[in-house]
ROFI-540291 format. One line per field, with one value per residue (C-alpha): residue in one letter; x, y, z. Coordinates in steps of 0.25 Angstrom, whole numbers, plus 2048, in hexadecimal, padded with zeros to 3 digits. Example, Ala and Ser with C-alpha at 12.3 -4.5 7.8 and 13.67 -1.06 7.14 Angstrom:
# ROFI-540291
type: c(A S)
east: c(831 837)
north: c(7EE 7FC)
up: c(81F 81D)
# end
This chain:
# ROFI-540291
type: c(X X X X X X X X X X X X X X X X X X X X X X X X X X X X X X X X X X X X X X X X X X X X X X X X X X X X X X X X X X X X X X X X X X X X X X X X X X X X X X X X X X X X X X X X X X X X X X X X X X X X X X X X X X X X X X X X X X X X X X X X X X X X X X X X X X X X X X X X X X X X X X X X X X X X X X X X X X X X X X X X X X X X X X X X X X X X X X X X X X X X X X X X X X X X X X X X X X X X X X X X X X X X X X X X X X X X X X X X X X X X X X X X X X X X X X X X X X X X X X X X X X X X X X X X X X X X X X X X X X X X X X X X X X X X X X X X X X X X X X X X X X)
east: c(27E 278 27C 283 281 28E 291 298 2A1 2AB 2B2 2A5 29C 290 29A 295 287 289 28F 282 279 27F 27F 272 26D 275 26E 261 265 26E 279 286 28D 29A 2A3 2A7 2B2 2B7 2C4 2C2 2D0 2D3 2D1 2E2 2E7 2EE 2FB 303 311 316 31E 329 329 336 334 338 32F 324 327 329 31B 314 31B 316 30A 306 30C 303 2F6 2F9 2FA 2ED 2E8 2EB 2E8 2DA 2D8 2DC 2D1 2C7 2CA 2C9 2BC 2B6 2BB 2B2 2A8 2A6 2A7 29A 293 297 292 284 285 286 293 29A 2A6 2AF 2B4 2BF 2BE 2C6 2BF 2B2 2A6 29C 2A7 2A5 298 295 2A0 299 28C 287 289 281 274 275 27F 282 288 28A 283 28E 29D 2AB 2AD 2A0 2A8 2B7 2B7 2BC 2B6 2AA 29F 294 298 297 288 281 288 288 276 278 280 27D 271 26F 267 271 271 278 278 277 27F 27D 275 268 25E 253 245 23D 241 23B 23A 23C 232 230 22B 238 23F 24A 240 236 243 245 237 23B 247 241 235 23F 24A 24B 255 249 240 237 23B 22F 22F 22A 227 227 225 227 21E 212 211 207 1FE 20A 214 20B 207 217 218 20A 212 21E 218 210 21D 223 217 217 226 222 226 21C 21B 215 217 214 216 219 21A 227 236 23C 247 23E 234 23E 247 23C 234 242 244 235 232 23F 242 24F 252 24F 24D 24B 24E 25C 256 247 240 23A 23E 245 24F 255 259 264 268 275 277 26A 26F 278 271 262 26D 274 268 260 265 262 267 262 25F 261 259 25D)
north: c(BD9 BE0 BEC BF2 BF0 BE7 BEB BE3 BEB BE7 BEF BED BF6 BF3 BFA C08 C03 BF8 C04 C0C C02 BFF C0F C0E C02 C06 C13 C0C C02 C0D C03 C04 BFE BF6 BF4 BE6 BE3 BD5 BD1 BC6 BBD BBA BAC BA7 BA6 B97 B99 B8F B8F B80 B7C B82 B8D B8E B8E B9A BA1 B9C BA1 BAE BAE BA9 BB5 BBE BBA BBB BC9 BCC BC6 BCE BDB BD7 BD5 BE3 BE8 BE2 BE8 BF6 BF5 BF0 BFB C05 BFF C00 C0F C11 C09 C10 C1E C1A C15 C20 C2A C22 C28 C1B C16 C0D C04 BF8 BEB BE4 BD7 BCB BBC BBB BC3 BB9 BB5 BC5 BC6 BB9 BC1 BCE BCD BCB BD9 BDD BE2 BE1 BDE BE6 BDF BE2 BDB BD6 BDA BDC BD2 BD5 BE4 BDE BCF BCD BC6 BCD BCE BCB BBE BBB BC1 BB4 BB0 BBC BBA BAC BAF BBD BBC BCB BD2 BD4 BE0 BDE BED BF1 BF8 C05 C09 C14 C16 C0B C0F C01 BF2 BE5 BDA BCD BC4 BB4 BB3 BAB BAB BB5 BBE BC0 BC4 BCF BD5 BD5 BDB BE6 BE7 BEA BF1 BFF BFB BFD C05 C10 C09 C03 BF4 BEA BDA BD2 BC2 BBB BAE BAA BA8 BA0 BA5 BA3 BAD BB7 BB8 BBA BC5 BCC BCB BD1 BDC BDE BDE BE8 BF1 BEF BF5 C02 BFD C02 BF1 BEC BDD BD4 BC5 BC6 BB8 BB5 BB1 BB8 BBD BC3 BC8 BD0 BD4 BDC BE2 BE9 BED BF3 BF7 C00 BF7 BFD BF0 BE0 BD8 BCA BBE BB8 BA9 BA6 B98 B9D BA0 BAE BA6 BA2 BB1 BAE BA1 B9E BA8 BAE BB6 BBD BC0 BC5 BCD BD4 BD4 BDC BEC BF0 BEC BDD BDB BCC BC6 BB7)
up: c(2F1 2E6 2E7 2D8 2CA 2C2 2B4 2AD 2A3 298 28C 283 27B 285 290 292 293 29D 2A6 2A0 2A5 2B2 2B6 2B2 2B9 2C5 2C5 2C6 2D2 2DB 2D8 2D5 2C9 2C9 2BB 2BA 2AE 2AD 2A8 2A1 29F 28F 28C 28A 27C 27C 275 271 276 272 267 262 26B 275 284 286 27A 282 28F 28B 283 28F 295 28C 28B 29B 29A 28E 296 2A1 29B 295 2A2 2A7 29C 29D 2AB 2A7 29B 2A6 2B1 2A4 2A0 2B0 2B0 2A6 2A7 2B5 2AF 2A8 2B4 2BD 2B2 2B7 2C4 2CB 2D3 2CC 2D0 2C6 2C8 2BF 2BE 2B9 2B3 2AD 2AA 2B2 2BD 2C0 2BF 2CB 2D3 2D2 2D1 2E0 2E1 2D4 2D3 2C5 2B9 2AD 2A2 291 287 281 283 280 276 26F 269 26C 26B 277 286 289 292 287 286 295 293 294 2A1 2A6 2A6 2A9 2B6 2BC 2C8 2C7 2BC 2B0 2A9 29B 294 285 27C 27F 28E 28C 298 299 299 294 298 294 29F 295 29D 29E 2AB 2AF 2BC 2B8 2AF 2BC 2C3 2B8 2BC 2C9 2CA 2C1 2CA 2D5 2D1 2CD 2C2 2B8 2BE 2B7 2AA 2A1 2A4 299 299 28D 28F 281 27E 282 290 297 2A2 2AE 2A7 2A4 2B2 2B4 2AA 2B0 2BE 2B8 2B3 2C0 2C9 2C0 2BF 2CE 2CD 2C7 2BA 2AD 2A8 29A 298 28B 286 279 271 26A 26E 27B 273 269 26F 279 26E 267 273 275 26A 267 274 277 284 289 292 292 2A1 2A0 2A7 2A3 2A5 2A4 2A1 295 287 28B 292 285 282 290 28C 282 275 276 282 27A 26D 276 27C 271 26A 275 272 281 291 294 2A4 2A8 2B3 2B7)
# end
């Protein structure tokens, strides 16, 4: 059941404002919000413990060194249990209810466990290792798009109240979703709506874009809509940019060219690029 909103939360810079975010869309939706941290186990350092190297040197390095990973270990799952005590001192300072969950394995592993219960999932752009050069989320980011069946929510830098998004739309499968989540939910609702289809598109995907606007206007939402001709990535990095939009929705796999933008190193680079949240529809 869908019934709360999943935030996943690491040591990062983007920390504060996932946490931002989630109150915030938790606020929206009537939802609560549950902190998800995941300890992810170091890759093993291979030592070399042949050659001259007496049996009972080695046995006691071996020794050591399972002491030491250990205490690394603990001490791993007191910096995560510090990080949720924060973490939910920001979202409770929302006023929604919030809960934590520590969690051992791997960033995607987590998310396919929990998110059967998630209205939505709240991630950072990028992660620890992007400020500290360790594992991080960010670089999970891809998968994390390419596996999650519920709308991903990945937060900027720093949160500030949304009042304009754009709806990057193809006419695709997972775009038309898009329109239809927004339509329905009052996640968005109140906020002005804008549609920007990139290309030149024949007489079938304008007929999409016109039903979009009309399902949208028909939601209560204030909708303009445009095709305007260049590359995807382009033309939606600049409408952003000119037009003040405070948050992109699009389709994170579509059968034209914007499904390029989700596919290998583009991902990361339209994402870093973009300066506000990202709201991907599969």
């Amino acid at each position: 059941m869908s019934n709360k909103i999943i935030a996943l939360v690491d040591a990062s810079v983007y920390g504060r404002s996932v946490c931002e975010h989630s109150a915030w869309i938790a606020g929206r939706l009537s939802l609560p919000v549950e902190l998800v941290h995941v300890l992810t186990r170091p890759a093993a350092e291979s030592a070399d413990l042949s050659g001259s190297i007496a049996l009972g040197a080695r046995t006691a390095l071996l020794t050591e060194l399972t002491r030491l990973d250990e205490e690394r270990a603990k001490l791993a799952q007191k910096q995560g249990r510090a990080l949720l005590e924060d973490a939910r001192g920001i979202v409770a300072a929302g006023g929604v209810s919030v809960s934590e969950r520590l969690r051992h394995g791997e960033v995607v592993e987590a998310l396919a466990d929990l998110e059967a219960e998630a209205a939505m999932i709240v991630v950072g752009k990028r992660g620890e290792a992007a400020d500290f050069n360790k594992l991080h989320l960010g670089s999970n980011l891809e998968r994390l798009a390419r596996a999650s069946h519920k709308p991903l929510f990945v937060a900027s830098r720093a949160f500030k109240p949304l009042k304009r998004f754009l709806i990057a739309f193809d006419g695709g499968t997972s775009s038309l979703k898009a329109v239809d989540h927004v339509a329905r939910s009052p996640l968005l609702a109140g906020l002005e709506a804008r549609l920007l289809m990139a290309g030149s598109p024949g007489v079938e995907l304008k007929r999409k874009l016109d039903g979009a606007q009309a399902q949208l206007e028909g939601a209560g939402f204030t909708v303009t809509a445009e095709v305007r001709d260049g590359a995807p990535e382009t033309v939606i990095a600049e409408a952003i940019e000119r037009e003040a939009v405070d948050l992109l929705v699009m389709g994170a796999y579509g059968h034209s060219r914007i499904r390029t933008l989700l596919i290998g190193s583009t991902t990361t680079q339209m994402l870093r690029a973009c300066k506000v949240p990202v709201l991907l529809f599969r």
